[in-house]
Structures are given as structure tokens and as C-alpha cells.
N, C-alpha and C positions, 0 to 999 in steps of 0.2 A: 541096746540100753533098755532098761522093766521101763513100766509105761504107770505114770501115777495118773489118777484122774482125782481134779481138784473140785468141789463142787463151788458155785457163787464163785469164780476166778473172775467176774467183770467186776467185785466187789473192792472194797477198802482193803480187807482181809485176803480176799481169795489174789489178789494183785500182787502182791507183797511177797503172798507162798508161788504162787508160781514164777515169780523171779526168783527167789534163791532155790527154787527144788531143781532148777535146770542146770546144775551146775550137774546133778549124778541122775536125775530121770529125765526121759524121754515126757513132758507134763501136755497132758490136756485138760482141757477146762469150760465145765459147762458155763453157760450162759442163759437168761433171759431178757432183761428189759437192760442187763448193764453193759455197754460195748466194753472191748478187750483190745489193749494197745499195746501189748506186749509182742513185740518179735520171737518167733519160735517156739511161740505156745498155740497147739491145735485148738482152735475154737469148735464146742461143740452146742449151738442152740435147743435145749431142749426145756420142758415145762417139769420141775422135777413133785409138782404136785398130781402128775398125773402118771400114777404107777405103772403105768403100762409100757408107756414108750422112755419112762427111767429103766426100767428092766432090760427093754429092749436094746438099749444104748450101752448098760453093761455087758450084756449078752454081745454082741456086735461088736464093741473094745476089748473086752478082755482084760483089763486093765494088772497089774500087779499087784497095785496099792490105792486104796482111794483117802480121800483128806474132802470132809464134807464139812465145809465153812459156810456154805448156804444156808440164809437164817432172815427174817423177818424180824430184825433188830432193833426198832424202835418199837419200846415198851411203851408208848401209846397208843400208835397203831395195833399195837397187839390187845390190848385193854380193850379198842372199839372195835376189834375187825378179831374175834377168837376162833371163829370159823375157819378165816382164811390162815392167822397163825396157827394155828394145830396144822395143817394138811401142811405147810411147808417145813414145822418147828420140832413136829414130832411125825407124822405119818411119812412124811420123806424120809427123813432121818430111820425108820423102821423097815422100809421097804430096802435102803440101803445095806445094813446091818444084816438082815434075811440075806441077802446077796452074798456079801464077802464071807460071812459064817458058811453059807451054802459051799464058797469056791474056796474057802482056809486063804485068803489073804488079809493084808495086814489094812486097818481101817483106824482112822485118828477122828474125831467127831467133836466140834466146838462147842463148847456150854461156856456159860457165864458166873461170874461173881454174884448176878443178880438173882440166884438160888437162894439166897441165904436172905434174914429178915435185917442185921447189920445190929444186932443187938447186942453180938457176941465178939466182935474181932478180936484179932486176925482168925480166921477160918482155916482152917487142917482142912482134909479129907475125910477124916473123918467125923466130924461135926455132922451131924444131920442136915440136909436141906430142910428149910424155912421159907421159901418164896412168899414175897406180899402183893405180887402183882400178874398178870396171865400169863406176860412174858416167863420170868423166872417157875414159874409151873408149870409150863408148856416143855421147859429145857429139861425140870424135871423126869417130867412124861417120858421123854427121850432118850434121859440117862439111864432110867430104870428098863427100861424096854431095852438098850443096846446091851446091857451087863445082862439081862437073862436070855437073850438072844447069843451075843457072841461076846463072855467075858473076855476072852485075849483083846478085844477091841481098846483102842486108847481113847479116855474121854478127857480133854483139855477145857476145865474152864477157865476163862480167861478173865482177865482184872479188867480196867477200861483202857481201851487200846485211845493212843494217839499218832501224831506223823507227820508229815512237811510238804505233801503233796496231795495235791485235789485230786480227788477221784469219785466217779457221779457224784451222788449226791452230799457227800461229804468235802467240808472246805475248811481245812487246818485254823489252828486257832490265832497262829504266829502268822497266817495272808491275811483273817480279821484285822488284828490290831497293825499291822503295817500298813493297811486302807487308811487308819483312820479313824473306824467304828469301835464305838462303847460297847464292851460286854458286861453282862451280869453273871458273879457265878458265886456258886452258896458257898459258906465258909464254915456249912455243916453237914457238908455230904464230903466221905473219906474214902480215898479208893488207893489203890496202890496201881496208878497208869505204866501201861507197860509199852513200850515205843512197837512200831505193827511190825515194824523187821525183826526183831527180836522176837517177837510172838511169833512168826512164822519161821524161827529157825530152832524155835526150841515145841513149833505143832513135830515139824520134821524131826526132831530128837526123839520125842514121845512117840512118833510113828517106828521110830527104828526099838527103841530101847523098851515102850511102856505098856503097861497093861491096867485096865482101869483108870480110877482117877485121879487125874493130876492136876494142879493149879499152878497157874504160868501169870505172874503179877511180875510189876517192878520189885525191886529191893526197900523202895521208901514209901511209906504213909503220911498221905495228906490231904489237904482239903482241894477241891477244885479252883477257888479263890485263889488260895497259897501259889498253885500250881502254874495261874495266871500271871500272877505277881511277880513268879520267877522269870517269867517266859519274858511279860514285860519289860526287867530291867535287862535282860540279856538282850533284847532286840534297842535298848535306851527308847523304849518309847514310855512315856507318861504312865506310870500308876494309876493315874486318877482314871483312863479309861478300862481300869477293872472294879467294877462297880461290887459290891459286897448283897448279895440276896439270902434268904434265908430258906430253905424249903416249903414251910408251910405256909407264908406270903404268892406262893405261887399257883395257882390253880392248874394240874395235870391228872387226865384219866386215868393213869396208873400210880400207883402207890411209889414211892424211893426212898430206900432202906437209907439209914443214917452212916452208916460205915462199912462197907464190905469187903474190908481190906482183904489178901491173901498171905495166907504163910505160905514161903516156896522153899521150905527144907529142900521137901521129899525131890522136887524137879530140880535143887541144888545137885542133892546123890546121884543124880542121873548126869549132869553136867551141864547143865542150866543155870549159867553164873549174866544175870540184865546187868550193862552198865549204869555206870550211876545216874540219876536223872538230870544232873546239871551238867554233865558230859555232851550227852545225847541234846540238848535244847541247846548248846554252845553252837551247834552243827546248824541250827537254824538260822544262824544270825545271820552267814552270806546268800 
């Protein structure tokens, strides 16, 4: 069986892909600070900010295929700390791309929705990136550098992933409000949420089928409020514990674009069809 190597697999994301990649690869998966609970995936701890022993570690595996989900994903952390996001957001990500270009294997590489400034929705591929925050500039950095490095490379940017299982530091929206606890959530920020299983069966699509970039969203546009609201009545819990905010009422070091929906033609033609989103949150209720 080829051997994929999954980068951040102790992650939200990286968790998700290396459970459905093992139904056809052989998956290992690096690690840092996130442990890994998955049966049947080789754990490998390495610091992928330090190019040396990432090399090393390809050099040593061999891998077939790599899917580098590894990323420094909250965009305020990245606005305070851009030293540290660049070396994991872009300089990994390059030292990676060098690799697979070097050995002509196949490389899937995660960016985000949060490229774009949201002025424009729904976003194509081809839209120019617009970033208004370090985060989405940093992905930039990334995209641009893997396309003159190794265009066959797949770049997936992703919409806002959601999901029904904690994982480190991530705790579902639908465990929130079945505590108990009041959310706030703006009713003027639009994204098109894409469930993390589904993300990670349509990163593996792109890994097999794509070249350049692709955008992997849900099918529907909405606000994050809305999104609550649905969640809410499917779980019959209270409305009233989704509180309505607005963006500019809130004070955050990085900037948040108004809309960054995605168009998902192009990842349609490839065969990329998200369930609907009131399907997928149904599944939450038990």
C-alpha cells in the first residue's frame, strides 16, 4: 500500500484526513504539541518549523503522497505572533513543495477562504487574493511560492470547516450549546461552512484528480448567527442562547473580511458534490 504523509494529523483537520485516507493509503502523520488517537495511523513527532529534520523525515519516509494541513490557524495569533506564523504558514509549507517537486510526487496543500478581503463574493479561482489580515497573507506567501515551485501541486482553499467532535483545542459548537452556554455570533460575517469530513474527502479528491487551485466550501451561504440558529433548533435547544454580534462591536487583532463565501463549480467538475447543510447538522442531534 503508497504511504501518504499527512502534515498537523493531531489537528481538527489533519484527524478527519487521516481517517478517511486509510481506507486506500498506508497514512502517517506528523505531530507537535497535538496528540493523535487514531488507530492505524503512524505517528510521527516532528517540529515542521525546523527545516532540517522536516527534510530529514521526508528523506527517511519516502512518502508517495504528502497532504500538508499543518497551519497556525487562528488569525489572531497570527496578527500578534508573524514571526512564528510565517516559519509554520509559509516556510514549511516551501521547504515541503522543494521536496515533493524535487521527488515528482503528488502534494495537496491547505489555504483558506480568508485570502480574499470579502468584498467581492462568492470567490472563483480566479479572483485575485486580497488578504486584510497576516493570517490570509501569510497563505498567500504559500500559494504563490508552491505554484512557482511545483505547479502540479494541489492547493485547496478551504471555506470555514465545522464538525461534532472535540479535538485539542477545538470544541464543537452543538457540545457548546447542549452545556448550556450562551454564544455570540455576528450576523455579518458570511462564509459557506464546509463539514471537516467532507473537507477531507474532497483535500483527497484534489490530491488524486487536481492541479492548482481549488476551493472546497459548502453549497450554501450564510451568516455565522444563521448557522447557529439552525444548529439550535435542530438540537431544540433555546434560540435565545444565540446571541446576535456584529463585527465591528468586537475588538480582534486581526482584521475579518465581511463575506468570503466560495464558488465550488470548478471542485463540482472534479466530483466534489457537500451535502446539504441541514442534512449534515441532523446528524448532530444524537
Amino acid at each position: 500500500m503508497k504511504k501518504l504523509l499527512i502534515t498537523g494529523a493531531g489537528g481538527f483537520l489533519g484527524q478527519a484526513l487521516c481517517e478517511k485516507a486509510m481506507a486506500d493509503w498506508q497514512v502517517f502523520g506528523t505531530v507537535r504539541s497535538s496528540p493523535m488517537t487514531i488507530p492505524g495511523v503512524h505517528e510521527i513527532p516532528v517540529d515542521l518549523t525546523q527545516s532540517r529534520d522536516l527534510v530529514a523525515t521526508l528523506d527517511w519516509l519516502q512518502p508517495d503522497a504528502v497532504i500538508h494541513a499543518a497551519a497556525m490557524a487562528d488569525p489572531n495569533a497570527c496578527q500578534l505572533q508573524p514571526v512564528e506564523s510565517k516559519r509554520i504558514n509559509v516556510d514549511a509549507a516551501v521547504t515541503i513543495a522543494n521536496w515533493c517537486a524535487d521527488h515528482r510526487i503528488d502534494l495537496a496543500f491547505t489555504s483558506s477562504d480568508l485570502v480574499f478581503d470579502g468584498l467581492n463574493a462568492p470567490y472563483r479561482e480566479i479572483h485575485p487574493a486580497c488578504p486584510i489580515n497576516r493570517y490570509g497573507e501569510h497563505k498567500v506567501f504559500a500559494e504563490e511560492a508552491i505554484d512557482r515551485i511545483y505547479p502540479r501541486a494541489a492547493v485547496c482553499r478551504l471555506s470555514l470547516l465545522y464538525g461534532n467532535r472535540p479535538v485539542s483545542r477545538y470544541e464543537p459548537l452543538s457540545m457548546v450549546l447542549k452545556s448550556g452556554r450562551t454564544v455570540c455570533l455576528f450576523t455579518d460575517e458570511f462564509r459557506t461552512p464546509l463539514f471537516v469530513e467532507t473537507a477531507a474527502a474532497g483535500i483527497l479528491l484534489c490530491l488524486e484528480k487536481a492541479h492548482g487551485l481549488v476551493h472546497l466550501g459548502g453549497g450554501e451561504r450564510i451568516s455565522r448567527h444563521e448557522f447557529g440558529r439552525i444548529l439550535a433548533s435542530m438540537l431544540n435547544v433555546s434560540e435565545d442562547r444565540i446571541q446576535k454580534g456584529l463585527r465591528k462591536d468586537v475588538s480582534m487583532p486581526a482584521a475579518r473580511p465581511a463575506d468570503v463565501s466560495l464558488d465550488i463549480a470548478w471542485a463540482r467538475n472534479l466530483g466534489f458534490h457537500p451535502p446539504c447543510l441541514k442534512d449534515i447538522l441532523n446528524t448532530f442531534v444524537s
